[in-house]
C-alpha positions in Angstrom: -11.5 4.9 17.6 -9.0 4.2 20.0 -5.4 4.2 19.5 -5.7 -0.1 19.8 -8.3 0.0 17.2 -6.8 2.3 13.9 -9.5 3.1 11.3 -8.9 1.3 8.2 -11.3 1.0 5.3 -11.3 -0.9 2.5 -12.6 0.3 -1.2 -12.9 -1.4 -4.1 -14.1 1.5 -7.2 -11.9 -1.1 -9.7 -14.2 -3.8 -11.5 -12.0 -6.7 -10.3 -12.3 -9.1 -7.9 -9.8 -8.2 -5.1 -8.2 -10.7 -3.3 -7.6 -9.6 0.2 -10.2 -8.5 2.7 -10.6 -6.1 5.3 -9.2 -8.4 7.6 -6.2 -9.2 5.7 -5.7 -5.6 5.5 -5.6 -4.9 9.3 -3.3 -7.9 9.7 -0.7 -6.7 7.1 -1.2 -3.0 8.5 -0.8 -4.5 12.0 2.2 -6.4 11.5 4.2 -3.0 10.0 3.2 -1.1 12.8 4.4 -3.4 15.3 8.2 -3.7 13.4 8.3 -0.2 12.5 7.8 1.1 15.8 4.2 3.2 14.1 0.3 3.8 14.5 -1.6 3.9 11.4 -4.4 6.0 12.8 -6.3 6.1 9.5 -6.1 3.9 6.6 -7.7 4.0 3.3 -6.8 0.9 1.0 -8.9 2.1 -2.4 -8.3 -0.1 -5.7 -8.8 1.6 -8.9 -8.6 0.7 -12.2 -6.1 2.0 -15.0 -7.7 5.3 -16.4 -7.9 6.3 -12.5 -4.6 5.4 -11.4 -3.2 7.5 -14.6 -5.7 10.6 -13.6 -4.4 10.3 -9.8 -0.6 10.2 -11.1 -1.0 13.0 -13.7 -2.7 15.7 -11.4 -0.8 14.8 -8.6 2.9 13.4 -9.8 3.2 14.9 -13.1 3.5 11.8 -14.8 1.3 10.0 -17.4 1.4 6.3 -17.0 0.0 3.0 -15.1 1.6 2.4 -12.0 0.5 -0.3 -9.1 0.0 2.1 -6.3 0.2 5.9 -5.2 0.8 6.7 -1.4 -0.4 10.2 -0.3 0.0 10.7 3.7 -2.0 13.5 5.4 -0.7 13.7 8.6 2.3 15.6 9.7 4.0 13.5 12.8 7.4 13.1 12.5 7.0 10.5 15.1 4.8 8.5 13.4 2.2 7.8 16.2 -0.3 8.5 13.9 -0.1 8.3 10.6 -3.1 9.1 8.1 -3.0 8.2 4.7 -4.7 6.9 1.4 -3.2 3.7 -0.9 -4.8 4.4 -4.6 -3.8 0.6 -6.1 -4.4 0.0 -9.4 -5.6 -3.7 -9.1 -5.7 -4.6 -13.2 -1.9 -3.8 -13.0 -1.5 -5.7 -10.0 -3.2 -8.3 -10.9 -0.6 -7.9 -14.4 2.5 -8.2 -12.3 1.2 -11.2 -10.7 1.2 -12.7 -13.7 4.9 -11.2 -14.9 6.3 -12.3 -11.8 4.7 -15.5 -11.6 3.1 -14.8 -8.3 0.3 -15.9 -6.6 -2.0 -12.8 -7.0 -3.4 -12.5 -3.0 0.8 -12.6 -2.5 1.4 -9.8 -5.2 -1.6 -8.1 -4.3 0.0 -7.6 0.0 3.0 -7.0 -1.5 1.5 -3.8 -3.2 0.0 -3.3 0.1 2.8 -3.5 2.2 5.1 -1.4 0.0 2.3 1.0 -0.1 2.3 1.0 4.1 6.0 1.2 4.0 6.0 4.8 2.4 3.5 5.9 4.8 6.0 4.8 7.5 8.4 7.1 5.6 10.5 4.8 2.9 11.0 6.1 -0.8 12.3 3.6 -3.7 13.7 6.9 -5.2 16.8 5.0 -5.8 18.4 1.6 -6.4 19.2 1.1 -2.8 16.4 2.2 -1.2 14.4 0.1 -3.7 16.6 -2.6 -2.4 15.7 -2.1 1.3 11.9 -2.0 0.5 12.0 -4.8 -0.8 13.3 -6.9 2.2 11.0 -5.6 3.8 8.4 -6.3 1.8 9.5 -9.4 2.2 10.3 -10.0 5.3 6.7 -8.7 5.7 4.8 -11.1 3.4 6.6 -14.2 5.3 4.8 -12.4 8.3 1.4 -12.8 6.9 
């Protein structure tokens, strides 16, 4: 691959019906790039379902519940020319949210994604501030796409 063309792949082990395509994916994943100043270099996008999603967050995070998505990056650039990294999201609870938010479930399901791209760039929502700046971008994202 060369550094115009990242490798992202798209996998769906979940047994819904997931609303974005590879396509959408690159354009979402291009988009970030291009405001954050970054290179995705490789990108896996995997949905899951619930009993996954809990196994992922209990071996790796200690904690034992649902949650929409878990961001693990592989690389370590500090510049972020080339990032590497998996998004485990748990498509049954993002396609819950959709409905507790009232959202359009393609919108809440880029959303996901794009919070998800957002911690590879390097962005925690450890606190209520930073929670608050992801989620400007997340929307100033979506209006994007």
């Amino acid at each position: 691959m060369g550094k115009n063309e990242p490798d992202i792949q798209l996998f769906n082990e979940s047994n819904e019906s997931i609303p974005l395509d590879l396509s959408t994916v690159r354009h979402c994943a291009g988009e970030v790039a291009k405001h954050e100043n970054c290179y995705f270099a490789l990108l896996e996008v995997v949905f899951v379902d619930e009993s996954t999603i809990i196994g992922i967050n209990k071996e790796y995070l200690e904690r034992d519940y649902v949650t929409d998505i878990i961001t693990f990056r592989y690389d370590e650039d500090t510049f972020n020319d080339n990032i590497e990294g998996t998004l485990y999201c748990c498509a049954q609870r993002i396609y819950e949210q959709s409905s507790e938010f009232n959202e359009d479930p393609e919108t809440e399901f880029k959303r996901i994604l794009i919070h998800g791209l957002l911690h590879l760039c390097g962005y925690d929502d450890q606190s209520a501030e930073s929670k608050e700046k992801m989620s400007v971008k997340e929307n100033f994202y979506l209006e994007k796409v």
